[in-house]
C-alpha positions in Angstrom: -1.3 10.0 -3.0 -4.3 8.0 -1.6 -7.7 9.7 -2.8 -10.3 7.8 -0.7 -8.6 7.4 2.9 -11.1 8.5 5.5 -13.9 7.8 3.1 -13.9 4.0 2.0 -11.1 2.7 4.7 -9.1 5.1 7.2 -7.1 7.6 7.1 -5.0 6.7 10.9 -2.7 3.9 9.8 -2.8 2.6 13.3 -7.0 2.2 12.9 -6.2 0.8 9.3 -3.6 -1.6 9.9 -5.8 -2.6 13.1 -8.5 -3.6 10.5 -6.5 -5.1 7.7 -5.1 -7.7 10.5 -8.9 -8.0 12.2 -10.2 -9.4 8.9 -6.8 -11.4 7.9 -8.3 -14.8 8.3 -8.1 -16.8 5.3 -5.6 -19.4 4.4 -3.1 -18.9 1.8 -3.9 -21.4 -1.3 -0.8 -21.8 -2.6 -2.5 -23.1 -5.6 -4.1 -19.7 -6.1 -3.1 -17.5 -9.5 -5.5 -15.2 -9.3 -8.4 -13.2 -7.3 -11.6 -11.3 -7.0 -11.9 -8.9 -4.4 -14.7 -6.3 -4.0 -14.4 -2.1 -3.2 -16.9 -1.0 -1.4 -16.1 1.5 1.5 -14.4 -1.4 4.5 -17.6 -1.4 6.4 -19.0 -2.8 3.8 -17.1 -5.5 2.0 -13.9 -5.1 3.4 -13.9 -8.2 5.2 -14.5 -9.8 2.3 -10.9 -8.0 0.4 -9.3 -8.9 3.6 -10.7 -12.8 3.0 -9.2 -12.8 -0.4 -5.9 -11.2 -0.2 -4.8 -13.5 3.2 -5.7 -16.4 1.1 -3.4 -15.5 -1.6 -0.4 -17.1 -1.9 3.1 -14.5 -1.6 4.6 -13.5 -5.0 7.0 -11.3 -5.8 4.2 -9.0 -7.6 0.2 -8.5 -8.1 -0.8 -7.2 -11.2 -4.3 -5.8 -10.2 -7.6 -4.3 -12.6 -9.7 -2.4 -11.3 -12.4 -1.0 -13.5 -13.1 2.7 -14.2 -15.7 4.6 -12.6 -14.8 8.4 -13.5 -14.2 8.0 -17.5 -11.2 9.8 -17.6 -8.1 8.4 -19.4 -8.1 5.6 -22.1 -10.0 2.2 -22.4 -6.9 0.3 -20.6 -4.6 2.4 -18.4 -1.3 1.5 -16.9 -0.4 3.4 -13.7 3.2 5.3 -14.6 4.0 5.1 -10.5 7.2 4.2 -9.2 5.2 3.9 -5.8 2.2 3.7 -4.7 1.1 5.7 -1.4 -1.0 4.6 1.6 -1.6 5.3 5.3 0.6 2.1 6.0 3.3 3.9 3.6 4.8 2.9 0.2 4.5 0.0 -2.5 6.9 -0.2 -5.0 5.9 -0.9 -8.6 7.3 -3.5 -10.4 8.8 -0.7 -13.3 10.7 -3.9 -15.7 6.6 -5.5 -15.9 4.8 -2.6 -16.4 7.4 -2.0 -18.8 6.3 -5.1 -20.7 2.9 -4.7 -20.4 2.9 -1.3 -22.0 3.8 -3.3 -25.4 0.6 -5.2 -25.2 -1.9 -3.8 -27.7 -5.1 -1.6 -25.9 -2.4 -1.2 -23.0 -1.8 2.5 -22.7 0.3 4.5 -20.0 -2.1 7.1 -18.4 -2.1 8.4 -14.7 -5.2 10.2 -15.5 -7.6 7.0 -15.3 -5.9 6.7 -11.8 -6.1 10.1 -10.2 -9.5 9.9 -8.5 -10.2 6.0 -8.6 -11.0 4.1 -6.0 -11.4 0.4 -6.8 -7.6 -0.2 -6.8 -6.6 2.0 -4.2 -9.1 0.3 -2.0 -6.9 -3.1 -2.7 -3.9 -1.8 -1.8 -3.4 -1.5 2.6 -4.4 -5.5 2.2 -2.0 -6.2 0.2 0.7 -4.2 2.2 -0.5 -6.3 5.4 -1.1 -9.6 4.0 2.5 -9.4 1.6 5.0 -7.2 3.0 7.5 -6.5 0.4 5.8 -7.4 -2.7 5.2 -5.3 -5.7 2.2 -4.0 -7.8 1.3 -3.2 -11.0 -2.2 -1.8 -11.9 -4.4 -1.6 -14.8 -7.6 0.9 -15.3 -10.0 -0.7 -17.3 -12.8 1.4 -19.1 -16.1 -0.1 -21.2 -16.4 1.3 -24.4 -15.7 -1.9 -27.2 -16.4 -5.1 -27.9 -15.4 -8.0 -26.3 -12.3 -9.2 -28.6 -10.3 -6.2 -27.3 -10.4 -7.7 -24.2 -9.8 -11.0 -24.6 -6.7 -9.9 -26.8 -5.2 -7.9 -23.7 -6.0 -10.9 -21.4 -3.5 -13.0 -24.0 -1.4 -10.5 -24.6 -0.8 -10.2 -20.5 -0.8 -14.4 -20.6 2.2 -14.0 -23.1 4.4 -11.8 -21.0 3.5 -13.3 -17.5 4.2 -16.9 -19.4 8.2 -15.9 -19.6 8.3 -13.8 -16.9 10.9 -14.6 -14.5 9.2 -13.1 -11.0 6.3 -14.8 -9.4 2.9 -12.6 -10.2 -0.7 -13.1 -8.8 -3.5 -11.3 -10.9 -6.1 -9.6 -9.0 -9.5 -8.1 -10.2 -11.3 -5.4 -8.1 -15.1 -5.8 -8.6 -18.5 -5.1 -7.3 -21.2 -7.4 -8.2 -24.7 -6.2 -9.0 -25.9 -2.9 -8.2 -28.7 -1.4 -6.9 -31.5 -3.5 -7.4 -33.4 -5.4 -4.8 -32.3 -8.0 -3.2 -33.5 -11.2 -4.7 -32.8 -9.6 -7.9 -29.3 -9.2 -6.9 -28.9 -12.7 -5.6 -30.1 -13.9 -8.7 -28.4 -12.2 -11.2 -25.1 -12.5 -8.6 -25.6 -16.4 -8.6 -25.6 -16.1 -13.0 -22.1 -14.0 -12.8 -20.6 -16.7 -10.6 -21.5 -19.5 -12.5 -20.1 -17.8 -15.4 -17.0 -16.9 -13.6 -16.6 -20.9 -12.5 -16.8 -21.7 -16.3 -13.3 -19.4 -16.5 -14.7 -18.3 -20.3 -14.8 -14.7 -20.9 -17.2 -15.1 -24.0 -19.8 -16.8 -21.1 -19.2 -14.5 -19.0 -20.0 -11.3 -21.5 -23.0 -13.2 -22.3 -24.7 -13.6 -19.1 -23.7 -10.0 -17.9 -25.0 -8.7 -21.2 -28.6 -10.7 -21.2 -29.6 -10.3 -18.2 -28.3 -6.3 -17.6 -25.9 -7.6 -14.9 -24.3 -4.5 -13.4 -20.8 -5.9 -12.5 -18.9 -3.2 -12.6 -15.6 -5.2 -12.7 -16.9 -6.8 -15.9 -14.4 -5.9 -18.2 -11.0 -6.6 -15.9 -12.6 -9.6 -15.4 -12.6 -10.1 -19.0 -9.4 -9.6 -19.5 -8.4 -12.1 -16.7 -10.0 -14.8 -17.7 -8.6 -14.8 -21.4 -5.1 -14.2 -19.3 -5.8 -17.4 -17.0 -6.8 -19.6 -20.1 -3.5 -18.8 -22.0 -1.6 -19.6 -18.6 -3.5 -23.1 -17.6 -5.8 -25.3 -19.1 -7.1 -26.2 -15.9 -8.3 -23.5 -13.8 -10.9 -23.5 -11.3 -13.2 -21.2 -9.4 -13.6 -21.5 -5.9 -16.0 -18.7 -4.0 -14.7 -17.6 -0.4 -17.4 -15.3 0.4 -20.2 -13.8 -0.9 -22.7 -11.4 0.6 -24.6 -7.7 -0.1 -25.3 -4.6 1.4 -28.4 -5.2 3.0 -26.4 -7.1 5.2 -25.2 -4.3 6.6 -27.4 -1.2 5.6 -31.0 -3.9 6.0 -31.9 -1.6 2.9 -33.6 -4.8 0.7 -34.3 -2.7 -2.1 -30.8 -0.9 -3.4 -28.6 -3.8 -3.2 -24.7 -4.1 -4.2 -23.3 -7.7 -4.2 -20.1 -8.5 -3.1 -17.7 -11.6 -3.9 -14.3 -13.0 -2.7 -12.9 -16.0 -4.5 -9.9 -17.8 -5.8 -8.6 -18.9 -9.4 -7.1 -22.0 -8.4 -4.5 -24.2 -10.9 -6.0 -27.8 -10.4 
């Protein structure tokens, strides 16, 4: 059952599917293979998720990490659903791919990590707008180890999506930098992004890790990028949106980032 409705989106599925279609503008890239999507509370940066999911391109499922915020369950968690539930009703789980997955090392099945998290729950009424009838699959992702765990899930994931025989688009949840002021945000933002245009996870890990960049999505993100580089050699970045908080709140001094953008196969 939903955990955050009528706290980071609504609750009425007539107000939610009312803003889902409101910020449905983008245009699907069918070149597309993957996302980033923020998870703040709608008001927030939910025109931003609703920018990123129209622009995907329809597939038969999304396999979406979110990271962990309430350190319960193990380092990688697979959600054991056969649906997931939201104001707007049901998605089904793509059971024969999470089946696979769950073979990956690091890849546990857990329903605790999932319980009270919101980043991918967040993702889930846009996808239900923007691709009626698809599937999901959704991966937990904790901190705790070192980098090559990650980058060996992200293969492992590239392996089985490489002879899979359904269509599936990956989709990270993350914030960007948190609760600093502004310019620092910016700043440290604008690093992340140049990172995550080089689509190399041991950059990426770099720059969040010298310069105390508090992506919270840093380790799905991880993970995706080693996935997209076993998939493609030729992957490229493209950045839909990007704004913060203050934005919204004019609070210039406790700043969250937040990014939409595309991993497109060139």
């Amino acid at each position: 059952m939903p955990v955050v409705a009528g706290a980071f989106y609504p609750a009425d599925a007539r107000s939610l599917e009312d803003f889902v279609s409101y910020v449905a503008n983008g245009r699907k890239s069918e070149s597309a293979i993957a996302g980033i999507s923020p998870h703040a509370g709608y008001g927030y940066s939910g025109d931003i998720a609703g920018m990123v999911w129209s622009s995907l391109p329809d597939a038969d499922t999304y396999l979406i990490l979110g990271p962990n915020h309430t350190g319960l369950g193990p380092l990688c968690s697979l959600a054991d659903y056969d649906v997931w539930v939201t104001p707007l009703g049901n998605i089904e789980a793509d059971k024969r791919l999470s089946d696979a997955l769950s073979g990956v090392g690091g890849i546990e099945f857990d329903q605790l990590a999932h319980v009270r998290e919101h980043s991918i729950e967040v993702q889930l009424p846009f996808l239900q707008y923007n691709h009626k009838g698809s599937k999901v699959v959704c991966l937990c992702v904790a901190s705790g180890v070192d980098l090559l765990f990650y980058k060996e899930i992200g293969r492992g994931i590239a392996n089985i999506l490489g002879s899979y025989s359904k269509k599936v688009v990956l989709v990270i949840s993350s914030d960007m930098n948190h609760y600093e002021a502004q310019e620092t945000t910016v700043y440290k933002d604008e690093l992340a992004i140049s990172a995550l245009e080089e689509v190399d996870p041991d950059e990426l890990f770099s720059v969040v890790s010298e310069n105390r960049i508090s992506m919270c999505g840093v380790y799905p993100a991880l993970i995706l990028l080693s996935a997209l580089n076993g998939l493609s050699d030729n992957i490229l970045f493209e950045m839909l949106s990007y704004k913060t908080s203050s934005d919204i709140n004019g609070d210039i001094e406790r700043v969250v980032g937040y990014l939409g953008g595309l991993f497109v196969n060139a």
